[in-house]
C-alpha positions in Angstrom: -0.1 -7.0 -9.7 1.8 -6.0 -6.7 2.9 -6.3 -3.6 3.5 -4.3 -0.6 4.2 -4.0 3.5 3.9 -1.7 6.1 4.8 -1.7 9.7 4.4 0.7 12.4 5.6 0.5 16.0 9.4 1.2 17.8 11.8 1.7 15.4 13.4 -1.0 13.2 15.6 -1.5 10.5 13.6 -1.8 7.4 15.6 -5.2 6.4 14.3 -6.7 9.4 11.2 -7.0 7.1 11.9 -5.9 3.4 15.5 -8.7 3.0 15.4 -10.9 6.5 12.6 -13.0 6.8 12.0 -16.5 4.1 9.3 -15.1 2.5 10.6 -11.4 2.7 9.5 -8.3 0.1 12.3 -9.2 -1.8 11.3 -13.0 -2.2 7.8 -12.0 -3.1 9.4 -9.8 -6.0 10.4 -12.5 -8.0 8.4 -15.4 -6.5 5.2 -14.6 -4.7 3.0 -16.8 -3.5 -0.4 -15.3 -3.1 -0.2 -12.6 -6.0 -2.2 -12.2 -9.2 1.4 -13.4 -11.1 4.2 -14.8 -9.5 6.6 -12.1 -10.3 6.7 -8.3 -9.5 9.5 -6.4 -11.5 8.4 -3.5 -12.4 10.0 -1.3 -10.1 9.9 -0.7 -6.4 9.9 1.9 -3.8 10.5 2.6 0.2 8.6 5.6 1.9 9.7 5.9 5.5 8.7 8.6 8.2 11.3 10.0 11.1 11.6 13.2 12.5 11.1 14.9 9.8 7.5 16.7 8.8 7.5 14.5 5.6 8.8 10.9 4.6 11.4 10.2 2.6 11.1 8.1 -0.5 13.5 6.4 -2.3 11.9 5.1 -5.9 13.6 2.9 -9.1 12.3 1.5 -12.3 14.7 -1.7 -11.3 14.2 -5.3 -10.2 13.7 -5.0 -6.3 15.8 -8.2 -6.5 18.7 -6.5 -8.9 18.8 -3.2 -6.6 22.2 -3.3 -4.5 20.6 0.5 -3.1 17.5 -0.9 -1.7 19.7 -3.6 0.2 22.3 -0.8 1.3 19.1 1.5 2.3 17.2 -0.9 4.0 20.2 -1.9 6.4 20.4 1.3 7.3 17.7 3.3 7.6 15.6 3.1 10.9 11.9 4.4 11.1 9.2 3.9 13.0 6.8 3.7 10.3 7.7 2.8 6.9 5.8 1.8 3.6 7.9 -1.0 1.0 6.1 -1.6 -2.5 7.4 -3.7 -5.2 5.7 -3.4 -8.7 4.0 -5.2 -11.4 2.4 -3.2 -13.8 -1.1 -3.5 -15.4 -0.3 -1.3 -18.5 1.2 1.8 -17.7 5.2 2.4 -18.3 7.6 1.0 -16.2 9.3 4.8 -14.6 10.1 6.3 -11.6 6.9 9.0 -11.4 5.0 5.4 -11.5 6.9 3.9 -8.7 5.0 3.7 -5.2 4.8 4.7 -3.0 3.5 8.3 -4.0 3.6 11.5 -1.3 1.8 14.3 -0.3 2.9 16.7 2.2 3.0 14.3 5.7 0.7 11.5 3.0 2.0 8.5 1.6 -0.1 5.3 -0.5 1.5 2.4 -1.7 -1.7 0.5 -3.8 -1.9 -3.3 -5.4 -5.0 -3.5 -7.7 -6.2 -1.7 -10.4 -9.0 0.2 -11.8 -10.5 -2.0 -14.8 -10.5 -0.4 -18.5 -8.6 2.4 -16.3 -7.8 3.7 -20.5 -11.1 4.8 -20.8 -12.0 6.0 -17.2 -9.0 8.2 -16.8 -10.2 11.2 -18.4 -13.3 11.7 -16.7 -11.1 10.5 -13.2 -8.6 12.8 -13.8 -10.9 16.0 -14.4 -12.4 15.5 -11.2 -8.9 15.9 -10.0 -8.8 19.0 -7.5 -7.5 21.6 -10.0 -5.1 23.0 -7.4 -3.7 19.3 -7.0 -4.3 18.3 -10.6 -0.6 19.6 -11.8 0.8 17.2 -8.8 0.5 13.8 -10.6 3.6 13.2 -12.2 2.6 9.8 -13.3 0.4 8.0 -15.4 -1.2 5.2 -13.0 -4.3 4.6 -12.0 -2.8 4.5 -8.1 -1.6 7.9 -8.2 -5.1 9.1 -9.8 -6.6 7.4 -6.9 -4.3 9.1 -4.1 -5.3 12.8 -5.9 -8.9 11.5 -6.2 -8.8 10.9 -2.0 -7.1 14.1 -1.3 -9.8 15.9 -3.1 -12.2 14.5 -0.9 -10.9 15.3 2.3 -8.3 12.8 2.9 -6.3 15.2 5.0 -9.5 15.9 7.4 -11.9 12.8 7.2 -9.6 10.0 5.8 -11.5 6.8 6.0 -14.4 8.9 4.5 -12.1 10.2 1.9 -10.9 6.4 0.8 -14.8 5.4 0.8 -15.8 8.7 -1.2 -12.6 7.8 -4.1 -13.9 4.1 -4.1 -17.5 5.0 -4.8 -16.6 7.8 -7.2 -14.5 5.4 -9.6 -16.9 2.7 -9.7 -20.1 5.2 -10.0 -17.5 6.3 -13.2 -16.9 2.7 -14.0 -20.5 1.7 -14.3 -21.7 4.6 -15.9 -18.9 3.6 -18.8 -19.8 0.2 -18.9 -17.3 -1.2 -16.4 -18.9 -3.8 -14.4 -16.2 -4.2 -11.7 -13.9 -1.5 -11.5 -12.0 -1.0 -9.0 -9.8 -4.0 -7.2 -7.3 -2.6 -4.5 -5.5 -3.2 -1.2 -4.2 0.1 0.1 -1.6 1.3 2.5 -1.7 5.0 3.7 -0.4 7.1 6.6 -0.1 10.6 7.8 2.8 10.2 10.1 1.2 8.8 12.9 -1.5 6.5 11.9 -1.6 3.6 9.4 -4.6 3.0 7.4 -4.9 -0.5 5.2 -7.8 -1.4 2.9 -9.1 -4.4 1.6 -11.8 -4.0 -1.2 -12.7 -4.9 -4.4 -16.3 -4.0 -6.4 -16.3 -7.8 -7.0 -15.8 -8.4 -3.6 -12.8 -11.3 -4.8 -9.7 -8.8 -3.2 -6.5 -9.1 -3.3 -4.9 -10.9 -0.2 -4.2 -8.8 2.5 -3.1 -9.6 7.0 -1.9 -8.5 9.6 0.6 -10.5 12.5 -1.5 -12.1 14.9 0.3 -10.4 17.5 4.2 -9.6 19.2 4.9 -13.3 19.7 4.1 -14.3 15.8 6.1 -11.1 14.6 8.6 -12.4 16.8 8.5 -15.7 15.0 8.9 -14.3 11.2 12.2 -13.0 12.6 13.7 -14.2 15.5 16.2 -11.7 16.7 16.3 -11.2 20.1 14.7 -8.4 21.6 14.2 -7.6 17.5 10.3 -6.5 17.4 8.9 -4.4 20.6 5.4 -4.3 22.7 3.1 -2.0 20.0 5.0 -3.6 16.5 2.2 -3.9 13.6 2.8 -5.4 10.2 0.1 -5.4 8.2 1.5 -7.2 4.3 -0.3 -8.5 1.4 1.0 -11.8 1.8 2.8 -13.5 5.4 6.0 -13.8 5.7 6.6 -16.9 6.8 4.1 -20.1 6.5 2.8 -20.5 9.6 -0.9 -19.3 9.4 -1.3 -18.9 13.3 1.1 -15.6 12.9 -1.2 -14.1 10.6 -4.8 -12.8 10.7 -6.8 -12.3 7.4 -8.0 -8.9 7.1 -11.7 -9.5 6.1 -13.1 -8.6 3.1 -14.8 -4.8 2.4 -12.6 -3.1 5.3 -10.3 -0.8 6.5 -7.7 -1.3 9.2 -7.0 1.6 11.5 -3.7 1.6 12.9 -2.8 3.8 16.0 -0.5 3.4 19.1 -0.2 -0.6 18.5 -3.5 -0.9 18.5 -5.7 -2.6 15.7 -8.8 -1.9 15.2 -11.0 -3.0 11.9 -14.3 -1.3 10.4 -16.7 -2.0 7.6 -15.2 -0.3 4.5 -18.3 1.2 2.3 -17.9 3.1 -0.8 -19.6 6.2 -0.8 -21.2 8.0 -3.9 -22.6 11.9 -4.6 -26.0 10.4 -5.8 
């Protein structure tokens, strides 16, 4: 499917993670180890926050591995908090409005998963689509329709109940239409400030998904001196090295909340209208 980072903390150059380390962004575009197929090709995309009220994204329907801009980008650009996606499509056309990650105002998701028969849920999905948001997707995933689907219910206010709300609504759509397990997703999302991760899946079989152990481990999947400061988190779908002590599995059915350095992990339960 896909495959994605994120990392918040002091600010770092985005290769130190995306192009540096042995089993880097890059490598896991062409060769992953932990993914659903070995090979994610489909495009790629780098959504970083600075001063600025809103990140900026940089999206391409190329090879992450083929892109000589994403290597030139991420040597250069800095942030504090930055999103990288590479892509493998599950149906939809390989274009730049289908890239991750996708934006909204201060709001950015990258997504690996999918919703199941998403061909025949997306109608009734998309209707429920705020109508002032609705002429906002540009795409034609089922990621995107999930990011509109959150924002309708309250992500900008309540946004762990917003995630659990979206879940419950496309598998109560899902099983109403036959689908038996619809919805399989790790998520990345931030407003600026905070990073929010999710691990779930209605068959509860998710996609891989961890976070570094702690400083000393980052330290070891790239070991630059004085490289990775006190309060660094990367939370990645698959490590970055292969030394399982750097990395802690984010459990199964919950959501990572991450604020200040700090990690903190909850139960994540979808949530449905009756």
């Amino acid at each position: 499917m896909c495959r994605w980072i994120a990392y918040t903390g002091p600010p770092l150059l985005m290769e130190e993670l995306v192009l540096k380390p042995k089993y880097s962004l890059i490598e896991q575009s062409y060769s992953c180890r932990e993914g659903a197929e070995p090979t994610n090709g489909d495009g790629f995309g780098l959504g970083w926050y600075s001063d600025k009220s809103q990140p900026g994204v940089f999206r391409s329907t190329e090879p992450a591995w083929n892109d000589r801009n994403l290597a030139s980008l991420a040597k250069h650009v800095r942030s504090r908090l930055f999103i990288a996606h590479v892509r493998a499509t599950t149906g939809t056309p390989i274009q730049q409005t289908n890239c991750h990650p996708f934006c909204y105002g201060n709001w950015m998701l990258a997504h690996n998963g999918l919703i199941a028969e998403f061909h025949r849920l997306r109608r009734e999905l998309a209707f429920a689509i705020e109508p002032a948001l609705f002429p906002l997707v540009e795409g034609s995933t089922d990621s995107e329709i999930m990011f509109y689907l959150a924002l309708t219910f309250g992500l900008e206010k309540e946004p762990v109940a917003a995630l659990e709300k979206m879940a419950g609504f496309v598998e109560q759509v899902g099983r109403r239409q036959g689908v038996e397990h619809p919805l399989q997703m790790t998520l990345a999302l931030s407003d600026g400030q905070r990073l929010f991760a999710v691990r779930y899946s209605s068959q509860h079989a998710s996609r891989t998904l961890y976070h570094n152990a702690n400083l000393a481990a980052l330290q070891q999947v790239n070991p630059a001196p004085n490289l990775f400061a006190e309060g660094a988190v990367a939370v990645v779908s698959e490590p970055l090295d292969n030394m399982e002590e750097h990395w802690v599995k984010v459990p199964e059915s919950s959501l990572l909340t991450v604020e200040n350095g700090k990690v903190t992990t909850q139960n994540f339960q979808p949530r449905t209208n009756g």
